[in-house]
C-alpha positions as a Markdown table, in Angstrom:
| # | Residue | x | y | z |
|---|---|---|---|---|
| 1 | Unk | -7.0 | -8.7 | -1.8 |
| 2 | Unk | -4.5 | -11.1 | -3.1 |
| 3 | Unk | -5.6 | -12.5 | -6.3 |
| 4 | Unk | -8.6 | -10.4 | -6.3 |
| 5 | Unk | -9.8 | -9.1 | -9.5 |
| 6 | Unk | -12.6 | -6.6 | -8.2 |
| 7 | Unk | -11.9 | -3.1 | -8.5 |
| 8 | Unk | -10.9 | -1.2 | -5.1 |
| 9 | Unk | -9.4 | 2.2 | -4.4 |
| 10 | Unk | -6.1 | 1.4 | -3.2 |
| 11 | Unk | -5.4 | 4.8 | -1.7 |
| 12 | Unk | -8.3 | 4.5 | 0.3 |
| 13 | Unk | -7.0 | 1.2 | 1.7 |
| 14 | Unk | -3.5 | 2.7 | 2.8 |
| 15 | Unk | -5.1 | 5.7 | 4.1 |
| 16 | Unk | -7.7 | 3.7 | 6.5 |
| 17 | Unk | -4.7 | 1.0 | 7.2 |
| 18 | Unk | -2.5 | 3.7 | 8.4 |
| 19 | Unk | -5.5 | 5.2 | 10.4 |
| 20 | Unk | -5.9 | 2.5 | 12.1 |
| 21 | Unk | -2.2 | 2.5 | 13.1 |
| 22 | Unk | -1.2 | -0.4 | 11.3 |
| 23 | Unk | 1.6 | -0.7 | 8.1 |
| 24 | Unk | 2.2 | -0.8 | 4.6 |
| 25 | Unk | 5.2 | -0.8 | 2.6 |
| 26 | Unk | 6.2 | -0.7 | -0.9 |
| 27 | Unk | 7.7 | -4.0 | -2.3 |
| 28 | Unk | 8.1 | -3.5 | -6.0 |
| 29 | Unk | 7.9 | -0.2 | -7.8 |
| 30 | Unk | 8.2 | 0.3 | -11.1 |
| 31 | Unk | 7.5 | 3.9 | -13.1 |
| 32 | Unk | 3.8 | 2.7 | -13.4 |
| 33 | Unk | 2.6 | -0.4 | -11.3 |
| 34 | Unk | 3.6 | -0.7 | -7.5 |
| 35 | Unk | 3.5 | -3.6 | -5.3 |
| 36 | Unk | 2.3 | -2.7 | -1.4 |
| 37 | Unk | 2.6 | -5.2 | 1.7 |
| 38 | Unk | -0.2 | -4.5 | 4.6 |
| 39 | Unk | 1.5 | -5.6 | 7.9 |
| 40 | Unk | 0.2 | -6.0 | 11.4 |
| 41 | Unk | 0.2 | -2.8 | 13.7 |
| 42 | Unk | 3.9 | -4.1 | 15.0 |
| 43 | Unk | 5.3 | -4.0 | 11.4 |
| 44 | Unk | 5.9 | -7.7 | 11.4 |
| 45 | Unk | 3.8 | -9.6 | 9.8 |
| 46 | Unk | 2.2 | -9.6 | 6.5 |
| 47 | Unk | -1.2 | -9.7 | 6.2 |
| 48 | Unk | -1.9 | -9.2 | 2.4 |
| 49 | Unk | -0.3 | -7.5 | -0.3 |
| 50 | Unk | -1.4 | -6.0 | -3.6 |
| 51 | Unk | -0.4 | -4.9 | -7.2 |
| 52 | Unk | -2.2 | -2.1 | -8.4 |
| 53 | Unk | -1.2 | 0.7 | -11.2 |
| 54 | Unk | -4.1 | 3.7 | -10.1 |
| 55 | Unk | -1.9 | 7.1 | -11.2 |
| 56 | Unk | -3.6 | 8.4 | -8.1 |
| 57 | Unk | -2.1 | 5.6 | -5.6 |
| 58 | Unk | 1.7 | 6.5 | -7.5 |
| 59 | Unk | 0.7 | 10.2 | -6.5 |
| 60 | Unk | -0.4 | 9.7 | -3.3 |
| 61 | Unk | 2.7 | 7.4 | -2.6 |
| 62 | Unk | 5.2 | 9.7 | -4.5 |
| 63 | Unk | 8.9 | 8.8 | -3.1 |
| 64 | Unk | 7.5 | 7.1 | 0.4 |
| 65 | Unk | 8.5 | 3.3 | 0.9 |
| 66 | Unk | 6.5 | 2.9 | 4.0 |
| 67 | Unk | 3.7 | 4.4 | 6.4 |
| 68 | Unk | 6.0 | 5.1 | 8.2 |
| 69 | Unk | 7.9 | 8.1 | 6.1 |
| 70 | Unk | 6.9 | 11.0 | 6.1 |
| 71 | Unk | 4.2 | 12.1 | 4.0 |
């Protein structure tokens, strides 16, 4: 994903990423882009990030930082 240029639904991403029981967390965020880190299942290493500003991925975050608040 990094440097790609192909569309993708980035919710879906974070939604099958935290299915499978791994991490993502926000690392920029403004009022419309957002930033996300993907992390191994431990939370410690990053395994790709992405920059995307879908109004659905900003609603689907809304005030979260991580997987792992709350929804």
């Amino acid at each position: 994903m990094t440097g790609s240029h192909e569309t993708f639904d980035a919710t879906a991403i974070l939604r099958r990423w935290e299915a499978s029981g791994a991490v993502w967390r926000v690392l920029r965020r403004s009022a419309d882009q957002v930033t996300i880190g993907l992390y191994e299942c431990t939370g410690g290493q990053e395994v790709d990030r992405f920059t995307a500003t879908d109004p659905a991925l900003l609603r689907f975050l809304g005030d979260r930082s991580s997987s792992e608040d709350l929804a």
